[in-house]
N, C-alpha and C positions, 0 to 999 in steps of 0.2 A: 583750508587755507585760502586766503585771496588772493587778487593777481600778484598785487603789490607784495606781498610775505614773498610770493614764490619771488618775485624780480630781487628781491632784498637779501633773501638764501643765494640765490645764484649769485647775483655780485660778492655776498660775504666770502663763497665758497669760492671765485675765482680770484678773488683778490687777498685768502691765507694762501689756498692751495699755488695761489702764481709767484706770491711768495720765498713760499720754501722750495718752490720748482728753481726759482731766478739763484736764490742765496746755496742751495746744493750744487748749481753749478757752477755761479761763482768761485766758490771753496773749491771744485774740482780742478779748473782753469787755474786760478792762484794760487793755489798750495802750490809747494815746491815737492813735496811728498804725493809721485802720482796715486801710489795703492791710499794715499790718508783721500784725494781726491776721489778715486771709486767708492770709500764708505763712504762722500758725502753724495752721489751720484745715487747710492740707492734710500738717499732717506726718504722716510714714507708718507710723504704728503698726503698722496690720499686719502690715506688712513687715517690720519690722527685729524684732517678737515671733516670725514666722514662720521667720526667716533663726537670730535666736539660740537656738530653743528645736527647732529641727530639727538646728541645730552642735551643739546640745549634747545631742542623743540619740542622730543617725545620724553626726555626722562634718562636716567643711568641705566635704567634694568634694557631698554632697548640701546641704548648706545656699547652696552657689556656685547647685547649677541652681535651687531657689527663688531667689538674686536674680537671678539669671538671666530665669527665668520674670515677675518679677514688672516687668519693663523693660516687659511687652505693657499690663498693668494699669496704670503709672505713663504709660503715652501714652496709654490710654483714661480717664485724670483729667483729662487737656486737654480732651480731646473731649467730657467730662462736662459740664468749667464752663463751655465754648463756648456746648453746649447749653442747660444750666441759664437761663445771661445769654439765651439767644436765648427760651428761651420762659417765661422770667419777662415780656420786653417785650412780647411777642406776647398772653399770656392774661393776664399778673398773677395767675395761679395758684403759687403756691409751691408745693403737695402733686403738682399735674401737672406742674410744671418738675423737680421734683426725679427721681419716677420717671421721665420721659421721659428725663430726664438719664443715670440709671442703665442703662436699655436703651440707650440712643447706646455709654456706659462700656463694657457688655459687649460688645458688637456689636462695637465699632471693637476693642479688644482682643483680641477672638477674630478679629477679619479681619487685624489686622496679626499675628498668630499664624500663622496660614494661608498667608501672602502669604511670611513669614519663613521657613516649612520648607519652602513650594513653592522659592524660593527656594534655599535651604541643599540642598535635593535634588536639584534639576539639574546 
């Protein structure tokens, strides 16, 4: 790829993904129905910028194994707002609930990863 491809991906990819960042919040804020505001707080921007903007560079069969891949990340968002809820109650720290949340996120993600190829290789 050239310089310009890569400037033209990043713009694309900040300007869907900031997108559906700005309009899931909106919806969250707006709604009168807070829990309809938290589905819209977790939609997966990333994902679906990451799936369409890798279809339309390398192809479907590599855009399949990112949403493939990205099934470990969508179970370690459980694990996240588990977490989040459990030590918001515990400190009433937002800024530590949140981080601590993010490490649970990646940790469970990367182990249900793990547990999945040990798995798939036996």
């Amino acid at each position: 790829m050239t310089m310009s491809t890569n400037w033209k991906d990043l713009l694309l990819r900040f300007l869907l993904g900031g997108s559906a960042v700005v309009l899931s919040y909106a919806a969250s804020v707006l709604l009168p129905w807070k829990a309809l505001g938290g589905i819209f707080a977790t939609f997966p921007a990333v994902m679906i910028v990451a799936v369409l903007m890798v279809g339309w560079a390398q192809g479907s069969a590599r855009a399949s194994e990112i949403a493939r891949g990205s099934v470990y990340g969508m179970a370690g968002c459980a694990v996240c707002v588990v977490a989040v809820l459990y030590f918001m109650k515990t400190t009433g720290l937002w800024w530590l609930s949140l981080g601590l949340g993010l490490v649970c996120w990646y940790l469970s993600a990367f182990l249900i990863y793990k547990v999945r190829r040990s798995i798939k290789s036996s």
